[in-house]
N, C-alpha and C positions, 0 to 999 in steps of 0.2 A: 584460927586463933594462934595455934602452933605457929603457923607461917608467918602470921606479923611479930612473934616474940621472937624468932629466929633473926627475920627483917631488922628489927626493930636491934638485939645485940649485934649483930653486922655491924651494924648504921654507928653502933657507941663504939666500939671497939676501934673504927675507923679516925672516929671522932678524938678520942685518945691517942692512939696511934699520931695522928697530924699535929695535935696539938705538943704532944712531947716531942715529936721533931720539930718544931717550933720553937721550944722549948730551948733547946743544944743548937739552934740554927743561928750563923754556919760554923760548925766545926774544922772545920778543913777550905781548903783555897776556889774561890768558885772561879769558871770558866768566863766571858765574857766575846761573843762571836761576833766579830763586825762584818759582812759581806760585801767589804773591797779594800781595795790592796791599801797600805798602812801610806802616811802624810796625808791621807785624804781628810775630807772636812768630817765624815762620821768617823771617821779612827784617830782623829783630832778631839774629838769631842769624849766618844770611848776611854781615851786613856788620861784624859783630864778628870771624869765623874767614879773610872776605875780608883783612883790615886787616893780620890777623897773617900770613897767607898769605903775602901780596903784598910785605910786608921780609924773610919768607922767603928764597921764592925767587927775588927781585928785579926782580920783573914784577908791573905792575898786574893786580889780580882785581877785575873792573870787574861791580856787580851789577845785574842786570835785571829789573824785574818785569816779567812776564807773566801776570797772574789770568785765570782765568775756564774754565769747564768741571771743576773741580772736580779741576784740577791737569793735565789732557790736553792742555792747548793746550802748556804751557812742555815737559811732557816728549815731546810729538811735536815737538815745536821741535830736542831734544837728542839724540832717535834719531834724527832723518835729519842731525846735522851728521854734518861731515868725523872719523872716528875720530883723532884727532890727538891730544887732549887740552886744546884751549883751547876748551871749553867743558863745563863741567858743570853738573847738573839739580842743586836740595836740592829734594830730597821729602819728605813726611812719613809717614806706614803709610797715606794717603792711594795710595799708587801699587800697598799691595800689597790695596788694595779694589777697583781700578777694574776690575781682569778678570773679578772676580765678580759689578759691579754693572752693567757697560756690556755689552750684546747686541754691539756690536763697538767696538775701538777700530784707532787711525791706525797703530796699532804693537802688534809684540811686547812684553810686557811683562817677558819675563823673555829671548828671545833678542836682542833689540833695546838692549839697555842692558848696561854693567859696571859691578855694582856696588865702590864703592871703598872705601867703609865708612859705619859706622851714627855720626851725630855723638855726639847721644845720646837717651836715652831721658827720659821726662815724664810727667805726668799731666793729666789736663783735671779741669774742673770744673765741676758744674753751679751756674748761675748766676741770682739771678733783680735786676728791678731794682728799688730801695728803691721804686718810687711804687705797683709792683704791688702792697704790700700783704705780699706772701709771705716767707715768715720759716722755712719749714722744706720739707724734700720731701714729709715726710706731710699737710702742707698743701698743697701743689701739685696730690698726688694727687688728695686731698679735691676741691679746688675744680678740678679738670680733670675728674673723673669726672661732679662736679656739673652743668657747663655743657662739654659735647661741644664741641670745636670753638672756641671761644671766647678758650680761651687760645693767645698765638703765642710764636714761640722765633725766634733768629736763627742762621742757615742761610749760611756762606761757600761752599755749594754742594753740588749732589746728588754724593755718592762723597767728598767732605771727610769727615778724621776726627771734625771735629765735626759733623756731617750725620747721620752713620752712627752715634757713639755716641749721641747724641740718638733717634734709630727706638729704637736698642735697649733704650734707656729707656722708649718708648713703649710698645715691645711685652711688656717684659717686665712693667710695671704696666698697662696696658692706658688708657693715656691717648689721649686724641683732641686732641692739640694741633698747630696748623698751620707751617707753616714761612714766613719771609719771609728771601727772598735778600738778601745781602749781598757785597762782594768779596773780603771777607777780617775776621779775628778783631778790629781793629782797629777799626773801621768798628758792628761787631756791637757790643761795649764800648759806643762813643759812643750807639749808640740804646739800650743799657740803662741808659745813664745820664740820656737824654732820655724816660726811659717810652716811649718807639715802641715796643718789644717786652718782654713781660713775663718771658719765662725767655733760657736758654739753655746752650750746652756750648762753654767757650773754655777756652783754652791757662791749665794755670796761669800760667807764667810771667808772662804779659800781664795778669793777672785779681787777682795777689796785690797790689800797688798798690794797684790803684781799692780792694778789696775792706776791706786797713786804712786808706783814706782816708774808707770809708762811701758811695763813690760806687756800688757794686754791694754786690749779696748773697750770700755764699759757702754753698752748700746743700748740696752734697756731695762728695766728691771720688770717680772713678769709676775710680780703680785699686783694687787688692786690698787698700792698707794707705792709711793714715792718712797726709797731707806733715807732714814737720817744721816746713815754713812756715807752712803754717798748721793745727798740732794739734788745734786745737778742734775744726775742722769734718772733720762723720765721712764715711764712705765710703758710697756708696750701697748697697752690702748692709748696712752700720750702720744706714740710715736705710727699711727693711721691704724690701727686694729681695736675698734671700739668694742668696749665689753668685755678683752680679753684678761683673766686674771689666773692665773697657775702659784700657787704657793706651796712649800713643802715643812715638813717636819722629821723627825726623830723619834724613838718612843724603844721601851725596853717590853721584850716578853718573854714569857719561860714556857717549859711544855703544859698543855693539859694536863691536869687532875693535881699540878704542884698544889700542897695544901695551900687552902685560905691564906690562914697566920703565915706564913714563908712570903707567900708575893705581897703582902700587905707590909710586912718588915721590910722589904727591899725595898717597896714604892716610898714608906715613911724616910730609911734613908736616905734616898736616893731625891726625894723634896729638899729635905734636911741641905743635904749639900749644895744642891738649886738656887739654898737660897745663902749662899755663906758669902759673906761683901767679895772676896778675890775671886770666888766663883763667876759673880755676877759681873764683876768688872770685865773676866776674862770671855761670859757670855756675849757682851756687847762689843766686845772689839771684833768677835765673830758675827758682828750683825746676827745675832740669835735671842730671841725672848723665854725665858725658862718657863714652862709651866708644872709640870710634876703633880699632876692631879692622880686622884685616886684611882684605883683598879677599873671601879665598875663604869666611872663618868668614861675611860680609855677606851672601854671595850665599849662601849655605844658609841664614843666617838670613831675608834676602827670601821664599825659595822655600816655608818653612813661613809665614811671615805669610799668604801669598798663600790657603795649603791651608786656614789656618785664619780667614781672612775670607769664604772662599769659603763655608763652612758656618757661618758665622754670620749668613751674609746670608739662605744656605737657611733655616736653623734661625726666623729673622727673619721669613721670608715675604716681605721687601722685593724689590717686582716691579724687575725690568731694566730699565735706559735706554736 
């Protein structure tokens, strides 16, 4: 009986304790950790929901890149901070690959992190660049089947969602095309636009520009439907790979044990601004759909991404890092 009154004041004292930091939260400037190098489409997105954030709740949301490792460096950076809530990771369906592709990583990937919610959801698209030559996917296949090896793509890193949809393009048509590293989806653009790499798999959002300015190639789009942004160009099961469908998303999380009330505040503003008219206008011209659902709906929805990249990457054959 001792043990559960002792249990039991723990348990309140905790309960208090989070609630009063809830209470004053935030006091001071929170962090904001993006996991690739800045111009990119999530450090595009970052510092547009930072801007609204931060007149929010009256504190600078101050954003960080951290690139490199294929998003593990910035979010082991965000499980070992202080559970407080001035600092959070933006990840992309990128964080729910890594457990399936990496033999081990620095952190938990799913008791290590609270999830606070999904920003929103997107599509990529494969890309190739005007000096390649390539003008359609069934010409890419063509001439990737033709010369094994030959053709190359750009790569913001092994366990990137564009890393991973790219194999699975590989695998599903059986191309032999090599990868070259890059920082980030930004970076990848500019060498498609200098010929340095001939194809690749980037963010629509980043992609629809260059693509009506004629500076890149729009080939396919690798969700299940057709963008309204750009209708002409079909979907990769449109263009001979039936069935295949790869979409991506965004989503904010903070470390483990952040109290309740704190990531519940952040998710509530963090909808708030999702849904503000210049927001949304500024969402759709990034071919992006805002969702900002709640904590708990994210973290179920995390927990199935994770179940279902985990057999994709089986299904893929793509060996472990």
């Amino acid at each position: 009986m001792r043990l559960f009154n002792m249990l039991s004041a723990a348990a309140l004292v905790t309960l208090i304790t989070s609630s009063a930091h809830a209470q004053t939260y935030p006091n001071r400037p929170i962090r904001l950790i993006v996991p690739f190098a800045a111009g990119g489409a999530v450090d595009v997105l970052a510092r547009l929901l930072a801007g609204k954030l931060s007149e929010q709740v009256g504190q600078p949301v101050i954003v960080e890149n951290r690139p490199g490792a294929g998003g593990t460096l910035a979010a082991d950076q965000v499980a070992k901070s202080p559970p407080d809530g001035y600092t959070i990771l933006q990840n992309t369906n990128g964080a729910a690959i890594a457990p399936a592709l990496y033999n081990s990583l620095p952190f938990d990937a799913v008791h290590d992190f609270a999830p606070v919610t999904q920003l929103v959801a997107s599509n990529l698209i494969l890309v190739a660049s005007p000096r390649s030559g390539i003008t359609s996917m069934q010409q890419l296949i063509t001439e990737a089947k033709a010369n094994p090896g030959k053709l190359n793509y750009g790569s913001s890193g092994v366990g990137n969602p564009l890393h991973l949809t790219m194999e699975m393009i590989k695998h599903a048509t059986g191309m032999d095309i090599l990868a070259v590293p890059f920082r980030g989806d930004a970076q990848i653009n500019a060498a498609l636009i200098a010929g340095d790499v001939e194809i690749a798999v980037v963010p629509l959002a980043t992609a629809v520009p260059l693509i009506q300015d004629g500076r890149i190639r729009g080939l396919a789009i690798t969700g299940a439907r057709r963008s309204s942004t750009v209708p002409d160009i079909p979907t990769v099961a449109e263009s001979g790979v039936p069935g295949f469908a790869s979409n991506s998303w965004q989503g904010w999380f903070m470390a483990a044990k952040t109290p309740v009330p704190v990531v519940e505040r952040i998710q509530q503003e963090t909808a708030k601004a999702l849904a503000l008219p210049d927001v949304r206008q500024r969402l759709a011209a990034m071919a992006y759909e805002g969702v900002g659902q709640p904590p708990a709906e994210f973290a179920t929805y995390y927990k199935d991404e994770i179940a279902k990249f985990t057999r994709v990457i089986a299904d893929a054959k793509i060996p472990k890092q």
